[in-house]
C-alpha positions in Angstrom: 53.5 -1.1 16.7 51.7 -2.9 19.0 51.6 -0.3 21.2 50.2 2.1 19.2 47.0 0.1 18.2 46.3 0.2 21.9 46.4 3.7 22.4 44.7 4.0 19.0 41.9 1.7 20.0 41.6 3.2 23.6 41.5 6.9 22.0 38.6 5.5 19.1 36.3 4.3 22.1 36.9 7.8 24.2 36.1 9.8 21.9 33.4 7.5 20.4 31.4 7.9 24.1 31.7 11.4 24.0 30.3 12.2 20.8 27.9 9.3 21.5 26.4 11.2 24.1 26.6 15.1 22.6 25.1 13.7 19.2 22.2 11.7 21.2 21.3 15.0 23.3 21.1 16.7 19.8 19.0 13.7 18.1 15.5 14.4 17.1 15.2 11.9 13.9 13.2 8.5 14.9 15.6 5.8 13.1 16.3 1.8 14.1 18.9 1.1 16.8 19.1 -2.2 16.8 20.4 -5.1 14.6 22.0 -8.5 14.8 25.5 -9.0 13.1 26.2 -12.4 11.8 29.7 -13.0 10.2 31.7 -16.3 9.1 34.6 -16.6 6.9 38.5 -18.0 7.5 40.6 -17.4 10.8 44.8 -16.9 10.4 47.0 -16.7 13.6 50.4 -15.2 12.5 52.4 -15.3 16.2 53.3 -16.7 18.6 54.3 -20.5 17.0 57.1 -22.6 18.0 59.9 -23.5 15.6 58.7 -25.8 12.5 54.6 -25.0 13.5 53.1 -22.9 10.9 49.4 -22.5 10.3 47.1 -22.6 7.1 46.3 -19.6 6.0 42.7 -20.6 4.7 41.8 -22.3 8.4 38.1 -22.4 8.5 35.6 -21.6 10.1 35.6 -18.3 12.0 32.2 -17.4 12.9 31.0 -14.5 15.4 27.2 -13.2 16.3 27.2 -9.3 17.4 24.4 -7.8 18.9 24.5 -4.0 18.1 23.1 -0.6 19.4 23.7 2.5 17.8 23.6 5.4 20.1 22.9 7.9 17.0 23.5 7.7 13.3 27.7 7.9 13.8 28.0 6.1 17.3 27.4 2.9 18.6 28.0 -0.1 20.8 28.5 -3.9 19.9 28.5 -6.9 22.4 30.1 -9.9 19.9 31.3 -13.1 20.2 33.3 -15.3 18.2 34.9 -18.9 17.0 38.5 -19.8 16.0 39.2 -22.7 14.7 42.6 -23.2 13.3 45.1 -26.0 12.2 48.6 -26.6 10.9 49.6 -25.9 7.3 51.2 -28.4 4.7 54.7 -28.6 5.7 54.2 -28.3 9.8 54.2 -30.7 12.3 50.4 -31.5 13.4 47.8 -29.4 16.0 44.7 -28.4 16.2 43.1 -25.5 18.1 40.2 -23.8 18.6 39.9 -20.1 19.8 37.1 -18.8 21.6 36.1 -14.9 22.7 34.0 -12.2 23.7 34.3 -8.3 23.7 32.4 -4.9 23.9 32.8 -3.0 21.2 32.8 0.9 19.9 31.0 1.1 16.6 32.1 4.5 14.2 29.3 4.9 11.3 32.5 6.3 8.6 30.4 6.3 6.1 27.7 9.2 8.2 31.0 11.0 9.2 32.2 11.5 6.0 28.7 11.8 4.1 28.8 8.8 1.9 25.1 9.7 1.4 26.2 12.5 -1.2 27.3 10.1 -3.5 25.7 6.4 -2.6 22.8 5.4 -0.6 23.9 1.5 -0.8 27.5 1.7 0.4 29.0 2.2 4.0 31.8 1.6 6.2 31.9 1.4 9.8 35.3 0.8 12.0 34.7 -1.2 15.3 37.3 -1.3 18.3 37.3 -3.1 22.0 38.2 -5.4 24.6 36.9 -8.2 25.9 38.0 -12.1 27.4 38.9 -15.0 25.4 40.5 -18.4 25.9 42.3 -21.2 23.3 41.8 -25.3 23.5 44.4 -27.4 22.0 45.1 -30.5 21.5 48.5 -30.5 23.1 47.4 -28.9 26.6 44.4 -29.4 28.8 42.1 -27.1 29.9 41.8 -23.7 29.0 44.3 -20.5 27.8 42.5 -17.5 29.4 43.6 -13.7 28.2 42.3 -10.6 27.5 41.8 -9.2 23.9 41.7 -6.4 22.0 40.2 -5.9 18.8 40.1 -3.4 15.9 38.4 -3.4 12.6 36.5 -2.2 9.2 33.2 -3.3 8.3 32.5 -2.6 4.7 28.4 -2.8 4.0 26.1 -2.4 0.9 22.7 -2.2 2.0 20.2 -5.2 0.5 17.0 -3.3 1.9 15.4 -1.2 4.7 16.0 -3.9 6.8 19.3 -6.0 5.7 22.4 -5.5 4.6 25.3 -7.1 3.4 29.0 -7.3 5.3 32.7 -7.7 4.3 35.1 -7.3 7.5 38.7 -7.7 8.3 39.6 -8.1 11.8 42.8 -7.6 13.7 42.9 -9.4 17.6 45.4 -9.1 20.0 45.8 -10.8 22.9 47.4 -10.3 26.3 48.8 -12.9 28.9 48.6 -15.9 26.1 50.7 -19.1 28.0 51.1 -21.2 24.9 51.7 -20.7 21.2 48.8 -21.3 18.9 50.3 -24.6 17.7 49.9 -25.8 22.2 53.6 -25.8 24.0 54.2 -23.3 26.6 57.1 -21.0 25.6 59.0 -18.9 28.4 59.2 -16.3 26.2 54.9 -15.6 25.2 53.9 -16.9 28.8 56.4 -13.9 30.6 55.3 -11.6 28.0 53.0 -9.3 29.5 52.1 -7.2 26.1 50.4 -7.8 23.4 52.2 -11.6 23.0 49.6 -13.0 19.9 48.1 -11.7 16.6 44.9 -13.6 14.8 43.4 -12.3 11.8 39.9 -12.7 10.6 38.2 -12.4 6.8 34.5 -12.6 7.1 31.2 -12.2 4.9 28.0 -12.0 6.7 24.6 -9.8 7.3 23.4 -7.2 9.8 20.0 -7.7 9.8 17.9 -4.5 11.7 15.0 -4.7 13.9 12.5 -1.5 15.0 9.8 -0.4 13.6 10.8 2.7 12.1 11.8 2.7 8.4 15.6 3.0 8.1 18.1 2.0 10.4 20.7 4.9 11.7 23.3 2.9 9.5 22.0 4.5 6.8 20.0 7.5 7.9 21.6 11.3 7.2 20.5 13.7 10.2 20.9 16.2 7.7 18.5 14.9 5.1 15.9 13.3 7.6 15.7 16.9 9.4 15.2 18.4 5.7 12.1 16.4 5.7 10.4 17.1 9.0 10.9 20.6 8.2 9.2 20.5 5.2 6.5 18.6 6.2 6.4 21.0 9.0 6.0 23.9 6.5 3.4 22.0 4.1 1.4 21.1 7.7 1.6 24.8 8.3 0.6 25.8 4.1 -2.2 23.6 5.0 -3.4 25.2 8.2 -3.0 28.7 6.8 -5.5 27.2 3.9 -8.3 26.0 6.1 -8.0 29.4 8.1 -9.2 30.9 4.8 -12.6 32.4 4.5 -13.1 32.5 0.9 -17.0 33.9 0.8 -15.7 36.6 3.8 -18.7 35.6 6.3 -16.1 35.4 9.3 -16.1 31.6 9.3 -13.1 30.2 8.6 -13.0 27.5 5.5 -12.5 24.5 7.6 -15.4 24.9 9.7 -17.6 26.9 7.3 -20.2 23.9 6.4 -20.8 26.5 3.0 -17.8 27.8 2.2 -19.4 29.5 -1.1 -22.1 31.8 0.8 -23.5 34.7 -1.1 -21.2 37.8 0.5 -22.7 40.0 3.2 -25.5 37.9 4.6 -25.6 36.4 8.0 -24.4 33.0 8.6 -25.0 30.8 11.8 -21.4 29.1 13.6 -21.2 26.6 10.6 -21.3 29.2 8.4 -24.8 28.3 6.7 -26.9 31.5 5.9 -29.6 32.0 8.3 -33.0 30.7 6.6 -35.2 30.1 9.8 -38.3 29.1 7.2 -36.9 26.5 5.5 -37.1 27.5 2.0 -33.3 27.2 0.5 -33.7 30.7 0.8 -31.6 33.0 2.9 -33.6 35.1 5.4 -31.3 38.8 4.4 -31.8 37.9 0.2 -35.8 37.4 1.2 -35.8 40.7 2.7 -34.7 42.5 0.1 -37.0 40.7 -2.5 -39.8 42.6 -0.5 -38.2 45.8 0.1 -37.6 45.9 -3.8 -41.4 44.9 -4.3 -41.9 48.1 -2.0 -40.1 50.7 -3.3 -40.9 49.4 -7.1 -44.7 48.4 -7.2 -44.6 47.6 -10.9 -41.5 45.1 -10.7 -42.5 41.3 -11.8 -42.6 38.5 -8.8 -39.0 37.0 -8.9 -37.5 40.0 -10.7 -35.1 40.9 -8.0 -34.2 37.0 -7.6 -33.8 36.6 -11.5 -31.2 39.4 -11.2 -29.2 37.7 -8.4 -29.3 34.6 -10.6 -28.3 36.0 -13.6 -25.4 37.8 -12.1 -23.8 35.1 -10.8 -24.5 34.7 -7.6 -25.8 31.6 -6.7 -23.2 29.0 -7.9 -22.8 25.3 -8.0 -19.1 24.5 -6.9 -17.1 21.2 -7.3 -13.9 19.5 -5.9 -10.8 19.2 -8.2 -11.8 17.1 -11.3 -14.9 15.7 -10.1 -18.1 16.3 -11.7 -20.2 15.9 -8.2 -20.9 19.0 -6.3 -19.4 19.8 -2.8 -21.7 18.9 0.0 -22.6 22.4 0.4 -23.8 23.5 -3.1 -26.9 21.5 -2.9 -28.5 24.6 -1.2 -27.6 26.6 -4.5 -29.5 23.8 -6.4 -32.3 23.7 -4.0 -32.3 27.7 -4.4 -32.5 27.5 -8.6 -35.2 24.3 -7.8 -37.4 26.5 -6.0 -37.2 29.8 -8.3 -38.2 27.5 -11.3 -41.2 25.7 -9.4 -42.4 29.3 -8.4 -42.2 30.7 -11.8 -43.2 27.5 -14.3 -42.9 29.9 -17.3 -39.0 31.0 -16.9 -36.2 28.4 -18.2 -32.8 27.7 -17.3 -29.2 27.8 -19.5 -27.0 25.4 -17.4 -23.3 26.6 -17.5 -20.5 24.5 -16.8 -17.2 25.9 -15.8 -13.7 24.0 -15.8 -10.0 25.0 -14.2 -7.2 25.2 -16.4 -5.5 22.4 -14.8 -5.6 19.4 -17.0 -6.0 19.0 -20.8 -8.4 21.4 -22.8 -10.3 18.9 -24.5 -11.1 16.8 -20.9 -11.8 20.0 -19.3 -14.5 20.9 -21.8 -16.2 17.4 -21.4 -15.9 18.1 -17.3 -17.5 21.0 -17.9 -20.8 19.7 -19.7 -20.5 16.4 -17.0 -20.8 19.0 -14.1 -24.0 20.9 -16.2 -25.6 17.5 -17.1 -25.3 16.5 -13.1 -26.6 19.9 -11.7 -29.4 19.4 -14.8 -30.4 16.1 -13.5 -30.6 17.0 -10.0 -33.1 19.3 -10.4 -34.8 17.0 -12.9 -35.2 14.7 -10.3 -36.8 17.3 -8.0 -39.6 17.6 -10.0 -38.7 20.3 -12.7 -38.8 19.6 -16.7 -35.6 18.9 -18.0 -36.9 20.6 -21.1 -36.8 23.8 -19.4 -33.0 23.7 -18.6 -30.2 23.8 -21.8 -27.1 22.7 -20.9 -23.7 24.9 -22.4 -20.4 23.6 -21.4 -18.2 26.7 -21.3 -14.6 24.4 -20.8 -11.9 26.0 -19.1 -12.1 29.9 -17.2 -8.9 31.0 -17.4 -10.0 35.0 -15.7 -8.1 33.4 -12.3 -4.4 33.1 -12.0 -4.0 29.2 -12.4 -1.1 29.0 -10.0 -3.9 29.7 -7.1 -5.1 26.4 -5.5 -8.2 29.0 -3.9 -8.8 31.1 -7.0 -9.2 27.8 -8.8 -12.3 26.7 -6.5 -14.2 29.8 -7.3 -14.4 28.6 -11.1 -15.1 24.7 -11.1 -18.5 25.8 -11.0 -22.0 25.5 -12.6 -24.0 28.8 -12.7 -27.1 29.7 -14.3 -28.9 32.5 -16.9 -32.8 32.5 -16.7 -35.2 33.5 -19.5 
């Protein structure tokens, strides 16, 4: 039996090193490594003994400190150490010992391996297996009993938080090349033994407690989930880009550079996408040019016909963010634009529409819709136009877009205008 936890244990820490180091070449997920183990609980030696020593089975304390690096989220390494102390039980003649070790350990995440996180994100079990050097005092010998351990175990752990968890552990040591029994006489028989010759058994409760700076340690971190997640934020980084490479009003500049992304279509727009006006009066240089060649060709059209036309079809606009009632930076050139038509003609007025998305209640949209009117309104007020001249008409929610469109719903959070 003995036997066969050697080669078991042997086998465990092989294969452990090699999947260690095929899993870490494949690794890509940033996790915690790290942690400190701390365990106490009760210590029971079961062999060797000499005839009438037997000891309690409740001998306390054990206590052991491990200091642990996983190698991936199923893989690791342990470097623990450890405290016997042990004593006879009612019925025995009297000793007293103490047990003292220290081994390197292979750490198996079971709970990873067998995708514990499809059903529980609290519970896990690891299995840890090594060899190290140990040594027993008693006090029916001097000096020290030195051998060489080996050690096997399960961990059972239900995580506390990101950064602590709770431990149960049972612990199986054997040692090699033990002189005396655990109760402190030499016995031919353990000291020319040159197997496994002694059995102690540990119970413990304790904490791992995880240091790093990332969020979760690989205790408790799925590969497959965490990869899930970079490649969806991967995708939704891409969504994004693919959004601000839009050009929604077509001048070639692209909507994450294009300082007016709402420019009337067809005119020409400087790098930043601003319509060229090289005189400084909110009004585009192209639309200009066409006022006078319509003065031209028609001799008996009114001054600011052609401009009330362009108005009242729709196409100088007023356009807002998603449920705010201020305009975007760039809009206030189509409020300076409506500014300076009503300065130039004092006898035309203004209706002041409002325009909502359907996202949202009805009722707030329609109150949005009059708070974006009554802000455009007030701007120009402010500029030096009556506000008796402007009538505000809240129109609520446009619903001629497909509401599922994130761009089609910028073109109607709007204000526009109707002159007469």
């Amino acid at each position: 039996m003995k036997n066969l936890i050697t080669i078991f244990s042997i086998s465990v820490l092989s294969i452990a090193s090699l999947n260690a180091q095929e899993e870490q070449n494949k690794n890509t997920v940033d996790y915690n490594r790290w942690s400190i183990d701390l365990n106490a609980g009760l210590s029971k030696p079961t062999a060797p003994f000499s005839v009438n020593y037997y000891s309690a089975n409740t001998n306390f304390i054990h206590g052991d400190l491990g200091v642990r690096y996983m190698l991936n989220n199923k893989f690791g390494l342990k470097l623990d150490f450890g405290l016997d102390t042990f004593e006879n039980k009612s019925g025995s003649f009297e000793f007293s010992g103490k047990y003292y070790r220290t081994s390197l350990q292979g750490v198996v995440n079971l709970g990873r391996i067998m995708n514990f996180e499809e059903w529980t994100n609290t519970i896990n079990l690891q299995a840890h297996t090594g060899a190290g050097f140990s040594f027993m005092t008693n006090d029916k010998f001097h000096g020290n009993d030195d051998m060489t351990n080996f050690i096997l175990g399960l961990t059972a752990q239900f995580r506390l938080s990101n950064r602590i968890a709770l431990n149960a552990d049972f612990t199986m040591i054997n040692n090699v090349n033990q002189q005396y029994t655990f109760d402190g006489y030499e016995d031919p028989a353990v000291s020319e033994d040159r197997g496994f010759n002694s059995t102690l058994y540990n119970a413990t409760l304790g904490l791992s407690i995880y240091l790093g700076k990332n969020e979760k340690h690989a205790d408790w971190v799925s590969e497959d989930s965490e990869l899930q997640e970079m490649y969806e934020a991967l995708e939704k980084r891409v969504a994004d880009l693919e959004v601000k490479l839009n050009d929604t009003d077509k001048d070639g500049v692209a909507d994450a550079f294009d300082v007016e992304p709402n420019t009337i279509t067809g005119i020409d727009v400087d790098t930043k996408g601003r319509g060229i006006d090289m005189n400084k009066n909110g009004v585009p240089d192209q639309i200009e040019a066409y006022i006078e060649k319509m003065k031209k060709e028609n001799s008996s059209s009114q001054s600011g016909t052609s401009l009330e036309e362009m108005i009242n079809g729709g196409y100088i606009n007023v356009y807002f963010d998603f449920n705010s009632s201020k305009p975007t930076a760039a809009s206030y050139d189509a409020i300076n634009f409506i500014t300076n038509y009503l300065r130039n003609n004092p006898s035309k007025k203004a209706d002041v529409y409002g325009y909502a998305d359907e996202i949202g209640n009805s009722e707030y949209n329609q109150n949005l819709s009059a708070s974006r009117a009554n802000y455009v309104k007030d701007v120009i007020t402010k500029a030096g136009i009556n506000a008796n001249r402007m009538t505000i008409k809240p129109q609520g929610e446009d619903t001629s877009v497909d509401a599922n469109s994130a761009e089609a719903r910028r073109l109607v959070r709007r204000v526009t205008f109707k002159l007469n």
